[in-house]
LOTIZA-783375 format. One line per field, with one value per residue (C-alpha): residue number from 1; residue in three letters; x, y, z. Coordinates in pm, 1 decimal, always signed. Example, Ala and Ser with C-alpha at 12.3 -4.5 7.8 and 13.67 -1.06 7.14 Angstrom:
i <- 1	2
aa <- ALA	SER
c1 <- +1230.0	+1367.0
c2 <- -450.0	-106.0
c3 <- +780.0	+714.0
This chain:
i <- 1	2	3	4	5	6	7	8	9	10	11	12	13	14	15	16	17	18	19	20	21	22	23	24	25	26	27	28	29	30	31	32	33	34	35	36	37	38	39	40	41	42	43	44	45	46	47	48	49	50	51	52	53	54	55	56	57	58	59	60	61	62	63	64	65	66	67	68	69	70	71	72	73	74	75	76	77	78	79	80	81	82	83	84	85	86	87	88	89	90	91	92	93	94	95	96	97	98	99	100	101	102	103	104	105	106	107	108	109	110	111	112	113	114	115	116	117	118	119	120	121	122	123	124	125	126	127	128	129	130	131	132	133	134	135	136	137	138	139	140	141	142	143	144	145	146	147	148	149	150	151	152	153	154	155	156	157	158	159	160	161	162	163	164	165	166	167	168	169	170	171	172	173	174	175	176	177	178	179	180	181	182	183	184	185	186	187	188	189	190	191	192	193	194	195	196	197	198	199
aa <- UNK	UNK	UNK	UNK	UNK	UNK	UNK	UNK	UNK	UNK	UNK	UNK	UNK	UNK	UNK	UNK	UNK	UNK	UNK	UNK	UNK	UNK	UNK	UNK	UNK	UNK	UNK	UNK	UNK	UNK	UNK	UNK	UNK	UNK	UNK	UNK	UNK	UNK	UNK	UNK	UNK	UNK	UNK	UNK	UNK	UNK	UNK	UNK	UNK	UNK	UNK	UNK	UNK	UNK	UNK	UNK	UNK	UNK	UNK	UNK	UNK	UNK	UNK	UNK	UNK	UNK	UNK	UNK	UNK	UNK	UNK	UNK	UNK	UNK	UNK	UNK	UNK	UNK	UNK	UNK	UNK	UNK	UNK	UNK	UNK	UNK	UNK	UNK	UNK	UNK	UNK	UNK	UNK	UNK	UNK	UNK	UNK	UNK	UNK	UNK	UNK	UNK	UNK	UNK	UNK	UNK	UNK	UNK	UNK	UNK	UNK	UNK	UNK	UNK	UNK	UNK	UNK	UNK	UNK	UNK	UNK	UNK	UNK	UNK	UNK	UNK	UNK	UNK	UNK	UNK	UNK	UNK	UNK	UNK	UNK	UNK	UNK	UNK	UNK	UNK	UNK	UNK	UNK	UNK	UNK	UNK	UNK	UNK	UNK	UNK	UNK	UNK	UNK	UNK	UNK	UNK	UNK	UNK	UNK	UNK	UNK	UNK	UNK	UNK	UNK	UNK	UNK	UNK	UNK	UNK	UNK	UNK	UNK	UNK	UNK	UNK	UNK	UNK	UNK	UNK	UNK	UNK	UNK	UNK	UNK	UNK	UNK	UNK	UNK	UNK	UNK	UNK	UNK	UNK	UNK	UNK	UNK	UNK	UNK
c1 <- +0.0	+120.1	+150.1	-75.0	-380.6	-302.4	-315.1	-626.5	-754.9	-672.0	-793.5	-1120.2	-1154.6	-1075.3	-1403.3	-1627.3	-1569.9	-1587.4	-1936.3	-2016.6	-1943.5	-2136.6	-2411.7	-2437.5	-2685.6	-2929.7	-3037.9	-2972.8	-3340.7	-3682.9	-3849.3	-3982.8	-4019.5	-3777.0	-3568.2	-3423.2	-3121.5	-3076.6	-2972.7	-2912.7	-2603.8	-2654.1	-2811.9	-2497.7	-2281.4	-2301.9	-2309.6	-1964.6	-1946.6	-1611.5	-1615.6	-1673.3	-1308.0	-1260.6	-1605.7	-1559.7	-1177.2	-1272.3	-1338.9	-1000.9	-861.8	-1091.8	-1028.4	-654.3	-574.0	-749.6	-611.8	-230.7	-277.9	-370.4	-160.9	+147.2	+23.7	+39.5	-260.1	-441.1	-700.7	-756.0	-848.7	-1105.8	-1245.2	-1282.1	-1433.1	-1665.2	-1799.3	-1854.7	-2042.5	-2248.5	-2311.3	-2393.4	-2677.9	-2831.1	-2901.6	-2978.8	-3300.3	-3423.6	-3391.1	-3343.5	-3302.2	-3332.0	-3125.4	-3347.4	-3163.8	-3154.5	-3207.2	-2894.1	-2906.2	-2588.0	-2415.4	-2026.7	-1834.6	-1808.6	-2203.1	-2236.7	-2025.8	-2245.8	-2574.7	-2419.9	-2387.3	-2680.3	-2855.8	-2691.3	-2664.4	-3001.1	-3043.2	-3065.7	-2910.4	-2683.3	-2665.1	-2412.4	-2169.9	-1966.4	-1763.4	-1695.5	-1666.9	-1444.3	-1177.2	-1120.3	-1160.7	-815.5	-668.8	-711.8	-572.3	-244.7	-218.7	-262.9	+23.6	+240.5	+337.1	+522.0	+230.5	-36.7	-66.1	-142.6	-426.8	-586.0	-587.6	-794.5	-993.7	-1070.0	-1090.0	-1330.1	-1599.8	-1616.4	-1675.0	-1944.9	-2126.3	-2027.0	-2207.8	-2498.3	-2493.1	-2473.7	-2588.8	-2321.0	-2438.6	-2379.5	-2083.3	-1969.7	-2161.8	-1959.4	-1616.6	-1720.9	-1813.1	-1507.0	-1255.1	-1396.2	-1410.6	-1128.8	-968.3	-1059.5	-1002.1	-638.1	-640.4	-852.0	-529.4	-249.9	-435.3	-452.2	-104.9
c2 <- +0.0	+334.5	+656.0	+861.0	+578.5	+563.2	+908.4	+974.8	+643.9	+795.9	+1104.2	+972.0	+769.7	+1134.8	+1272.2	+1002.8	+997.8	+1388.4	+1364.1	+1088.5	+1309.8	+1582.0	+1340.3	+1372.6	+1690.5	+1533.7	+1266.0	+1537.9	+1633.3	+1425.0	+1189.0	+933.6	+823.8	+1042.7	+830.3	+1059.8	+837.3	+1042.4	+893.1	+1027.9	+1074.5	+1276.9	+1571.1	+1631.6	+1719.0	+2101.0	+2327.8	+2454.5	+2691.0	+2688.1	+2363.6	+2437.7	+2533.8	+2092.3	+2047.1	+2265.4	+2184.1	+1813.5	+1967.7	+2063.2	+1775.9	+1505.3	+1684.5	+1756.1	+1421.4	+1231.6	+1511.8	+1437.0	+1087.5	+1063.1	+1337.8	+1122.2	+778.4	+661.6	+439.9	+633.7	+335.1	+220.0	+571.9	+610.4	+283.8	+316.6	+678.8	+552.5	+215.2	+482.0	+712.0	+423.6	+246.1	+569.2	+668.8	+318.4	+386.9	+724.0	+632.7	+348.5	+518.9	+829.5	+1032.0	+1385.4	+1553.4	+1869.8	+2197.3	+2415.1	+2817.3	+2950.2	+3312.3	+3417.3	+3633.0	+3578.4	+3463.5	+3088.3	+3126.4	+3295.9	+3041.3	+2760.9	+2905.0	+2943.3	+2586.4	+2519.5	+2729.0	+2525.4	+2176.6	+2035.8	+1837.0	+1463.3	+1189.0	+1171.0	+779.9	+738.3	+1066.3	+1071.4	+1336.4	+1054.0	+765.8	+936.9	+1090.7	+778.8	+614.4	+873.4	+782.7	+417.4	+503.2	+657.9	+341.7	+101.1	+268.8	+258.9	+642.8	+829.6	+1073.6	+823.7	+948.3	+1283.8	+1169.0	+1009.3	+1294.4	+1463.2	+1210.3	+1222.7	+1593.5	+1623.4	+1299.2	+1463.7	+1809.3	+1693.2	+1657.7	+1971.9	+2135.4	+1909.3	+1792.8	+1435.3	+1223.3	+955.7	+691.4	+883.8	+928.9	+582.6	+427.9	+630.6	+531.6	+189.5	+207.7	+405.0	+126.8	-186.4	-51.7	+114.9	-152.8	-433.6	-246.8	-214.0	-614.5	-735.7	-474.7	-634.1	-1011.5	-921.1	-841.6
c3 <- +0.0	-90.3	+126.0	-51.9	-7.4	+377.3	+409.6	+227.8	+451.8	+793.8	+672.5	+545.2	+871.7	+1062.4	+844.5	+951.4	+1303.5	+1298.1	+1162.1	+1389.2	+1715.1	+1561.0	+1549.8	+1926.8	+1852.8	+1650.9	+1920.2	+2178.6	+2184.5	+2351.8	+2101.8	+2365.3	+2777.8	+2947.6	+3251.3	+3525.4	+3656.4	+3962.9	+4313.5	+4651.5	+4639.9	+4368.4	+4586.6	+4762.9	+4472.5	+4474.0	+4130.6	+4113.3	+3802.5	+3796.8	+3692.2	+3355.6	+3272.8	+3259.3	+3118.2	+2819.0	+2815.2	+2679.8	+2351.9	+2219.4	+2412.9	+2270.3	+1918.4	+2022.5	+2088.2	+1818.0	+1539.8	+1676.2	+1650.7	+1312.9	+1227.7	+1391.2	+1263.2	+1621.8	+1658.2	+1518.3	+1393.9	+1724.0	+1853.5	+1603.1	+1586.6	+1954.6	+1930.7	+1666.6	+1861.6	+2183.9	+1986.5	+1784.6	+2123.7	+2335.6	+2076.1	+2033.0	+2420.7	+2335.7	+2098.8	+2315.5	+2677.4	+2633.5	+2969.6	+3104.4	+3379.4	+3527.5	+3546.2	+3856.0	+3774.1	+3737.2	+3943.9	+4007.1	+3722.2	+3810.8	+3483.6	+3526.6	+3567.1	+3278.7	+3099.2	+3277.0	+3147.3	+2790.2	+2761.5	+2905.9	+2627.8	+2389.9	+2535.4	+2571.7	+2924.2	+2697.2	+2657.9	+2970.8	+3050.6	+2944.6	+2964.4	+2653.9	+2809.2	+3052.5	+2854.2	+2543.2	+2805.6	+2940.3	+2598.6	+2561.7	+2878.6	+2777.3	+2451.6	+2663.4	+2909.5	+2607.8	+2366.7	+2741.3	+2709.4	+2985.3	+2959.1	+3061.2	+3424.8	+3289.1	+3059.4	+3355.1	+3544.6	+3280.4	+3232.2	+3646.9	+3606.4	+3317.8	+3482.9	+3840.9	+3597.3	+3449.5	+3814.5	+3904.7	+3654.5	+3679.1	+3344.1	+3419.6	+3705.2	+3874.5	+3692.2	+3350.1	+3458.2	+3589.1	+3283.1	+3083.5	+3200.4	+3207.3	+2860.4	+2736.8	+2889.6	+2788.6	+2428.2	+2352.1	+2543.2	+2333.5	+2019.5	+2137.7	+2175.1	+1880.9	+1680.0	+1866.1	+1751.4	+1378.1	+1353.1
């Protein structure tokens, strides 16, 4: 196989699985029996705006990490195939129980509250069970533990960072968020496997 078809094959496989986690917004919106997944434990996590520096940091880290890899070659097919089997698996459970996290009233106007309220206005309060904040940063930290880098520590303490984020804000409930790292090991760990067997 030449150059030139692997790179326009990595790239190609970069497309799809952008367009896959852009999908996330279309099922992000009520179509059937809402579930509220909430426990008791759940009440005594207090909002803590500032918490939204790690919640909105998983963006350019998700899209950081998975652009370097194929950029680099390193793995780069077991990132995305993991990525894409999250995704695919997260909105099966999306469409056939879908739930609903309730929203507090946001009244204080300090910035990280103003930041908090901006992505509530744009991030519907659907589809949390299971977090794919949660389950695609430690999808990555898998990803960092499998390839055995020196910098593996460091993507689990993002990973840790950006789950307990995600209650902080209230956007997802503990078991979105323990669902969702569940989810993002198994996965991306067997990927890693099921590459190392076909070699």
């Amino acid at each position: 196989m030449t150059l030139k078809k692997i790179i326009i094959g990595d790239t190609l496989l970069l497309i799809l699985v952008s367009f896959i986690l852009l999908m996330y917004f279309i099922f992000n919106m009520p179509h059937d029996e809402l579930h509220i997944l909430k426990i008791a434990l759940d009440n005594q996590i207090p909002r803590l705006p500032i918490f939204t520096i790690p919640y909105l940091f998983f963006i350019p880290w998700s899209w950081g990490v998975l652009t370097y890899s194929w950029y680099s070659s390193r793995s780069f097919h077991q990132l995305a195939y993991s990525f894409i089997i999250i995704n695919l698996v997260a909105f099966l459970i999306y469409f056939t129980f879908q739930t609903y996290v309730p929203r507090d009233q946001i009244t204080s106007h300090d910035f990280f509250s103003n930041v908090l309220q901006l992505i509530y206005n744009n991030d519907r309060p659907y589809n949390g069970f299971p977090s794919l904040h949660s389950s695609l940063s430690t999808s990555i930290a898998t990803y960092f533990v499998c390839k055995e880098s020196k910098w593996s520590w460091m993507a689990i303490l993002i990973a840790a960072v950006i789950v307990i984020s995600t209650l902080f804000v209230k956007q997802h409930f503990i078991l979105d968020a323990v669902s969702g790292i569940f989810l993002g090991i198994v996965v991306t760990s067997i990927v890693f496997k099921l590459s190392i067997l076909s070699k």
